[in-house]
TORPA-4810 file (N, C-alpha, C, O; in nm, 3 decimals):
<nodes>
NODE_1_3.010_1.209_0.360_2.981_1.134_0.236_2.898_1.009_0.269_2.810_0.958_0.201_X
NODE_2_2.946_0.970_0.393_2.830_0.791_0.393_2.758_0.859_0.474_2.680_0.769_0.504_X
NODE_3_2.729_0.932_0.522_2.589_1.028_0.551_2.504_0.993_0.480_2.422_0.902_0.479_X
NODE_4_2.533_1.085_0.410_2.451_1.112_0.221_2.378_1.004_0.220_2.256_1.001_0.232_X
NODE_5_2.470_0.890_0.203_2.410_0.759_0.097_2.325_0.722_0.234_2.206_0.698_0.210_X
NODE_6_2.366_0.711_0.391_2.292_0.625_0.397_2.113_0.712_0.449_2.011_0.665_0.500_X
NODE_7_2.152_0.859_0.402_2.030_0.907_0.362_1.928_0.856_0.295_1.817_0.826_0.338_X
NODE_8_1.992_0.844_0.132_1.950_0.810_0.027_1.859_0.710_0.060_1.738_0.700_0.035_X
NODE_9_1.941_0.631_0.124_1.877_0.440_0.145_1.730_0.466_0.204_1.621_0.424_0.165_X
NODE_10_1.769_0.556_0.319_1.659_0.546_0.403_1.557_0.650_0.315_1.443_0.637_0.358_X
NODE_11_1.561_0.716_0.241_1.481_0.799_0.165_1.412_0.671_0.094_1.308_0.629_0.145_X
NODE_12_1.458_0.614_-0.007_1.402_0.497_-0.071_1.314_0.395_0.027_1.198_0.364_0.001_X
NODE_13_1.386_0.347_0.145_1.305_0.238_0.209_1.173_0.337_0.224_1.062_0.295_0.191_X
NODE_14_1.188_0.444_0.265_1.048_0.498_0.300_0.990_0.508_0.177_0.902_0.423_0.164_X
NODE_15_1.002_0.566_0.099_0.922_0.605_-0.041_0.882_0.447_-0.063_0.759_0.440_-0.071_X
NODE_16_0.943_0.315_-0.076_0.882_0.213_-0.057_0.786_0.106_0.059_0.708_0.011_0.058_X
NODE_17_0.869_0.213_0.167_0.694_0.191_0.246_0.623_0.274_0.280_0.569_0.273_0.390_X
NODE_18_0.609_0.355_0.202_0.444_0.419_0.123_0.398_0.392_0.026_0.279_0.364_0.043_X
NODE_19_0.442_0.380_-0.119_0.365_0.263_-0.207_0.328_0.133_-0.160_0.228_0.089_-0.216_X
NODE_20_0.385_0.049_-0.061_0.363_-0.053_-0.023_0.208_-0.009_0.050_0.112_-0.074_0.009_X
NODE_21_0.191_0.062_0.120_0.111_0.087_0.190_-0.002_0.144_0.125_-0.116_0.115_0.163_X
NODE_22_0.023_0.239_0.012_-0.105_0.301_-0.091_-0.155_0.164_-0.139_-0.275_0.192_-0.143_X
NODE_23_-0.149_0.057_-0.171_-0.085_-0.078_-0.199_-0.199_-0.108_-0.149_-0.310_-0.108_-0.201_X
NODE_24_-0.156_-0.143_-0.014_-0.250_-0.197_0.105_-0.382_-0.154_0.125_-0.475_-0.232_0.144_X
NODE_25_-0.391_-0.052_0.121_-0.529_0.034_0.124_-0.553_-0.013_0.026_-0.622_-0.115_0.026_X
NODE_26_-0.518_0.032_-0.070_-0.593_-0.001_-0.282_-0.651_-0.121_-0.250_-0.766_-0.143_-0.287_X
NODE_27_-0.596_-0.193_-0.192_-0.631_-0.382_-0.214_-0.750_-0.383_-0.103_-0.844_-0.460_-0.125_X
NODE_28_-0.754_-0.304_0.015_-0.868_-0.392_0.114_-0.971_-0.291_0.046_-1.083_-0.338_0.025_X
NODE_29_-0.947_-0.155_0.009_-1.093_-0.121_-0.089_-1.150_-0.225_-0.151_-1.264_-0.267_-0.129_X
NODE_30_-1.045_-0.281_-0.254_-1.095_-0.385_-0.356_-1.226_-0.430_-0.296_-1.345_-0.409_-0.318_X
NODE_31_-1.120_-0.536_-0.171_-1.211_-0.651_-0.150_-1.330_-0.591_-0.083_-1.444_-0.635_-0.099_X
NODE_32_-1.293_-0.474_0.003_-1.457_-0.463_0.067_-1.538_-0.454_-0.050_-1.634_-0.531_-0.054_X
NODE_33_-1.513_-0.334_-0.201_-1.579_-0.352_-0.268_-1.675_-0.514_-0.311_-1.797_-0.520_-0.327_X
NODE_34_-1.585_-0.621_-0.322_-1.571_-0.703_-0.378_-1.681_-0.801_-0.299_-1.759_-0.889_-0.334_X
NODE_35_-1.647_-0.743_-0.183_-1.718_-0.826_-0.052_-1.864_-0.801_-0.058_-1.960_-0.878_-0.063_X
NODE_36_-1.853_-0.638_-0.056_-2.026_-0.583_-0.083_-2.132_-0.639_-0.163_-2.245_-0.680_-0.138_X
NODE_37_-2.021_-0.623_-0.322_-2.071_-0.698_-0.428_-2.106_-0.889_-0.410_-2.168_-0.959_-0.490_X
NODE_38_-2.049_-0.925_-0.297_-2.115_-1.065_-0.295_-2.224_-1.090_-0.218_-2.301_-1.186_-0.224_X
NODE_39_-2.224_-0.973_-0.129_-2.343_-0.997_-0.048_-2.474_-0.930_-0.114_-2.590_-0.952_-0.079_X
NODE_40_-2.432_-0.844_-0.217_-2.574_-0.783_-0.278_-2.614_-0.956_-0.364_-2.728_-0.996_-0.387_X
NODE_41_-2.493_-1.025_-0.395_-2.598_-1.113_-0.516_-2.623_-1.214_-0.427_-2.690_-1.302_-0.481_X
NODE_42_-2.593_-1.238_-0.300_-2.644_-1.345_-0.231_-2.806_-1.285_-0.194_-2.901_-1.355_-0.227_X
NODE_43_-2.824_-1.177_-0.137_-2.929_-1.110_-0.117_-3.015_-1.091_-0.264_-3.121_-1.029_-0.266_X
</nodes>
């Protein structure tokens, strides 16, 4: 039985560090986007 749960737990911590991490990626796209876009209007 505390098997189980402390399955569960560790099922969740992971499933939250992979959104954390889809997360991470999503955001440095952003900025490279973001980054690109400043150097085209400085240029």
């Amino acid at each position: 039985m505390q098997s189980k749960i402390e399955l569960r737990i560790k099922l969740m911590q992971f499933k939250i560090n992979q959104d954390v991490f889809k997360l991470g990626i999503l955001r440095t796209n952003w900025y490279k986007k973001f980054d690109s876009n400043k150097k085209h209007n400085a240029v």
